[in-house]
Every structure is written in C-alpha cells, then in structure tokens.
C-alpha positions as CSV (number, residue, x, y, z in Angstrom):
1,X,-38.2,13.6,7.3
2,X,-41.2,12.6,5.0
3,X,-41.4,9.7,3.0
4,X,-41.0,11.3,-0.6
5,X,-37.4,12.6,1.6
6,X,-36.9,9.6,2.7
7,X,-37.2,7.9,-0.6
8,X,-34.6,10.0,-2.4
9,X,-32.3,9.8,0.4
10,X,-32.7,6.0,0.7
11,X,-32.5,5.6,-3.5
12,X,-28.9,8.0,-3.5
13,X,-27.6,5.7,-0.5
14,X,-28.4,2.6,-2.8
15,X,-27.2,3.6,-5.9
16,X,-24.0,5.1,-4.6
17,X,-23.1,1.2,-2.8
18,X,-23.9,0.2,-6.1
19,X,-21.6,2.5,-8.0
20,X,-18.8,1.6,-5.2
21,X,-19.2,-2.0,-5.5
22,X,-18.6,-1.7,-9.6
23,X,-15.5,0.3,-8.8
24,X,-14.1,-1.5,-6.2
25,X,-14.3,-4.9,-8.6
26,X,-12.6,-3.0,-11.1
27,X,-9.9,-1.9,-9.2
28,X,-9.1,-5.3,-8.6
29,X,-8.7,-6.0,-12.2
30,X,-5.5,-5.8,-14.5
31,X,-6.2,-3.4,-17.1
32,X,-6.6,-5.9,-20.0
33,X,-8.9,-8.1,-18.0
34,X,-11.6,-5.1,-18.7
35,X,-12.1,-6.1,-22.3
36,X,-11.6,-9.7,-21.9
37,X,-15.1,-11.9,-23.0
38,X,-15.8,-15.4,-22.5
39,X,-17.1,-16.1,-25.9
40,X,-18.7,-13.9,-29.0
41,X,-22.4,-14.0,-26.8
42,X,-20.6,-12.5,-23.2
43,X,-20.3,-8.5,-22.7
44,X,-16.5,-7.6,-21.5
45,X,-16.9,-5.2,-18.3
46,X,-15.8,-2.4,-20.7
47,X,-19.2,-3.2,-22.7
48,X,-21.5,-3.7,-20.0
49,X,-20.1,-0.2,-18.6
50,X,-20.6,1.5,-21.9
51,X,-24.0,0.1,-22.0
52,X,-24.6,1.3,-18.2
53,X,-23.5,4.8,-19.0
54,X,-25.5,5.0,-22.7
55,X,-28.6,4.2,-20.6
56,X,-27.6,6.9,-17.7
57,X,-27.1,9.4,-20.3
58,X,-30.0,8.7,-22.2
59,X,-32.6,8.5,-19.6
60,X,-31.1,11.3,-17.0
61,X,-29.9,14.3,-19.5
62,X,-33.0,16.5,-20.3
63,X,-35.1,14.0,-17.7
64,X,-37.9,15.8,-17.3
65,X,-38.7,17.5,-20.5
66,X,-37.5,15.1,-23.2
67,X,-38.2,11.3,-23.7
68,X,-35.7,8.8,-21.7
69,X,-34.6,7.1,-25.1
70,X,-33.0,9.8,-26.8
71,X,-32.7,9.8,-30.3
72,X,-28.9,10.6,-30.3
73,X,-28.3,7.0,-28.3
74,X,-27.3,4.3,-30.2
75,X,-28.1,1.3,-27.8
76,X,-27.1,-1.6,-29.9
77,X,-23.3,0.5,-30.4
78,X,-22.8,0.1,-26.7
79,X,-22.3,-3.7,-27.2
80,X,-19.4,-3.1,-29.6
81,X,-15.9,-2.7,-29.0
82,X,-15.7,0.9,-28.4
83,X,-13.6,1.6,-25.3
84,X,-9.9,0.2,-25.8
85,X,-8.4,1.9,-22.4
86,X,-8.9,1.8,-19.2
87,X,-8.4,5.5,-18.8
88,X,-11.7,5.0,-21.4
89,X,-13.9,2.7,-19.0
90,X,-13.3,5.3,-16.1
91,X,-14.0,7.7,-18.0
92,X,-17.3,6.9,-19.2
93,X,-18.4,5.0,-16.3
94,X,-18.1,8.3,-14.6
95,X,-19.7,10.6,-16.9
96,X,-22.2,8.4,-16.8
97,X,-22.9,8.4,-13.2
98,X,-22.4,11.9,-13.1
99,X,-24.9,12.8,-15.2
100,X,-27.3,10.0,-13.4
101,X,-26.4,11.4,-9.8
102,X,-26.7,15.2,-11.1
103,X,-30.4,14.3,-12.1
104,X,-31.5,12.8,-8.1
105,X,-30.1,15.5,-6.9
106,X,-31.9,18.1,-8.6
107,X,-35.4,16.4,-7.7
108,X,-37.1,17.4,-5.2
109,X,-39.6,15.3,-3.3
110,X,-42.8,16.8,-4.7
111,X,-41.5,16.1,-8.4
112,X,-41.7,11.9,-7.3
113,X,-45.3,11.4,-8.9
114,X,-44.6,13.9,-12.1
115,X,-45.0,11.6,-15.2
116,X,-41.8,11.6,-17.5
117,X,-41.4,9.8,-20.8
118,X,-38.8,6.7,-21.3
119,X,-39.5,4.9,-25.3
120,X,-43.1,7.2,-25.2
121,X,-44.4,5.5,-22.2
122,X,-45.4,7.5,-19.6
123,X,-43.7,7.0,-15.7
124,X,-43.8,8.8,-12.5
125,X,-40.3,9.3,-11.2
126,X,-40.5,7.3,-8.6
127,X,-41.2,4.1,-11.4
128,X,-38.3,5.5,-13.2
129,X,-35.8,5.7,-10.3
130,X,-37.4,2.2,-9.9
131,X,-36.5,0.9,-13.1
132,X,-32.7,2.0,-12.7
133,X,-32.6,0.5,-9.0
134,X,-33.6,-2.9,-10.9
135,X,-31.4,-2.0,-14.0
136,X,-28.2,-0.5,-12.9
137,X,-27.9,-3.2,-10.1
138,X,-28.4,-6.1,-12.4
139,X,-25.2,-5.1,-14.4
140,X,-23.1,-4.5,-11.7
141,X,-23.5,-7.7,-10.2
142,X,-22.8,-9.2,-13.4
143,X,-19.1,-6.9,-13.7
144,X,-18.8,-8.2,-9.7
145,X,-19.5,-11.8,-10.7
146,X,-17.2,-11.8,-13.7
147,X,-14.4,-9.7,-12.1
148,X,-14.6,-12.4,-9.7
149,X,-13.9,-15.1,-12.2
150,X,-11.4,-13.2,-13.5
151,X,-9.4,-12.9,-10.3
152,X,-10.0,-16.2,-9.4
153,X,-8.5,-16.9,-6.2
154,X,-6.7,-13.5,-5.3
155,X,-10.3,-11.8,-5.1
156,X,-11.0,-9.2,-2.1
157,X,-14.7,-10.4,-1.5
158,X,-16.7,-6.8,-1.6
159,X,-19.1,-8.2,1.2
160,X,-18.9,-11.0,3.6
161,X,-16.4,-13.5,2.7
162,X,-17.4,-17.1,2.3
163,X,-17.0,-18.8,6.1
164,X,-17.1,-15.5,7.8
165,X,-20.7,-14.8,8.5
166,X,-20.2,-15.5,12.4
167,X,-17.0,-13.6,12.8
168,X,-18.7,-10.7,11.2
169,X,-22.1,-11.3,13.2
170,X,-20.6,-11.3,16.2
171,X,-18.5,-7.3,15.2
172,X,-21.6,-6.0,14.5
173,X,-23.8,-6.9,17.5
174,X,-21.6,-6.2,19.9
175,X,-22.2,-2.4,18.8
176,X,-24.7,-0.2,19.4
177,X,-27.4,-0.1,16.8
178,X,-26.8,2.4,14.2
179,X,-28.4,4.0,11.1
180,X,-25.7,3.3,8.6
181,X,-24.9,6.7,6.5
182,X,-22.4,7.9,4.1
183,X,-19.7,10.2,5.4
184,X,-19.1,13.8,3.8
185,X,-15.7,12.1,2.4
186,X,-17.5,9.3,0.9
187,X,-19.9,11.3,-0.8
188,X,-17.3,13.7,-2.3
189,X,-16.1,10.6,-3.8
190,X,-19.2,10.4,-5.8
C-alpha cells in the first residue's frame, strides 16, 4: 500500500474511534443530561455536537470546489440552544458525520496535495484532514470528559479503567501481535 493509501486509511480508522467514543459517552447519558451546562460560559453536549456537525457540513459539502466556511453556516448559531431532543442530537451528529465520512471517501490518494480553500486560505487536503484530526478530537474529549462528570460514578470507562493497566497489559501480550482493523460490521455502523 503507498503512503498517500496508507494515510487515508489510517485518518478513516481515527476518525471512526473518534466518532465511536462520542457515541458510546452519549449512550451512557439520560436524555436530559444532553442539554445540561455547568454555567452560562460551558457548551451542553447537544451544543458542542451542533457545533461539530456545522463545521462538518461546512467544510466537507462542495470540499473541493467551494470554500470550507460556507456562507450559509452560521457558526456563532451552533452555540445556542437549538436542539431540544435527543432524537435531534442523533440526528445531526449523524448528518454531520455522514457528510464528513462521505467526503474521505471520495478522495483518492493523488487528490492529498490538491489545495482547497477553508475562510480563503489556501490548504492541501492532507492540512485539512489535519485540521479536523486536531478539531473534531478536541470536542469529543470534551463530551467524554463531561459525560463523565455527568455519570459520576456509574461511568463505563471507554478505555482502560483507572487500576487496570496491568490486567489489560498482561490480555494483550499474551496474544500474537496484530494490526488492529475495523470489521465489515463495524464499519456498516458508520
């Protein structure tokens, strides 16, 4: 496989863990604990998802001919209360990542150096995807970190729990070394 291959496959395997991790800390959640805030300066995971998927659509819809910032995107209207279900959440959180997904997988590895347009600056794709691996990332940990909170002490950890690093150590190196990979069923789900 050649690098620019390798690239997209490794950036897809990424953001799909990513897109898992936000789901699987919301599933966790009581409905109502979606829109909950700390105080008037704190997004509610509802927001931060609206804000997620307003960026996806913006930047990934037209990608290579129009500019990432479109001028239908209201960015400062994805940190109001917009969503009120969370029927609403799902939904956008997925047409969101739809859209984002849909775009990867319509690049093909020579396309990585084009030059696209995000706010009339000029990026290859690769800087682009690189942007998003940065950005999307950063806003999930922080719906992980509050779901967290939110859960308190009934929280399934999403990685290793605290004071089980050895026990999980010790499962993995006593298999055979592996190239970890999505399934065909895990990729349907996405």
């Amino acid at each position: 496989m050649k690098a620019d291959e390798s690239y997209l496959e490794s950036v897809k395997k990424q953001f799909l863990y990513y897109k898992m991790l936000g789901e699987k800390a919301m599933e966790q959640l009581e409905p109502a604990q979606l829109f909950e805030s700390v105080n008037e300066d704190t997004n509610s995971i509802a927001t931060i998802i609206n804000h997620i998927a307003g960026n996806m659509l913006s930047r990934w819809t037209d990608f290579l001919t129009t500019d990432g910032e479109k001028e239908w995107r209201n960015r400062d209207a994805e940190f109001e209360t917009i969503l009120e279900t969370k029927e609403e959440v799902l939904e956008v959180w997925n047409k969101g990542w739809d859209c984002f997904l849909n775009a990867l997988a319509s690049l093909k590895p020579e396309q990585l150096s084009d030059i696209i347009y995000i706010r009339n600056e000029g990026h290859t794709i690769i800087e682009a995807i690189n942007r998003q691996l940065a950005h999307y990332p950063y806003h999930i940990g922080q719906i992980v970190f509050y779901a967290k909170q939110l859960k308190n002490s009934s929280w399934d950890s999403l990685s290793i729990a605290k004071n089980k690093s050895k026990n999980y150590n010790s499962e993995k190196f006593a298999k055979d070394k592996e190239i970890k990979n999505f399934t065909d069923d895990e990729l349907k789900r996405f």
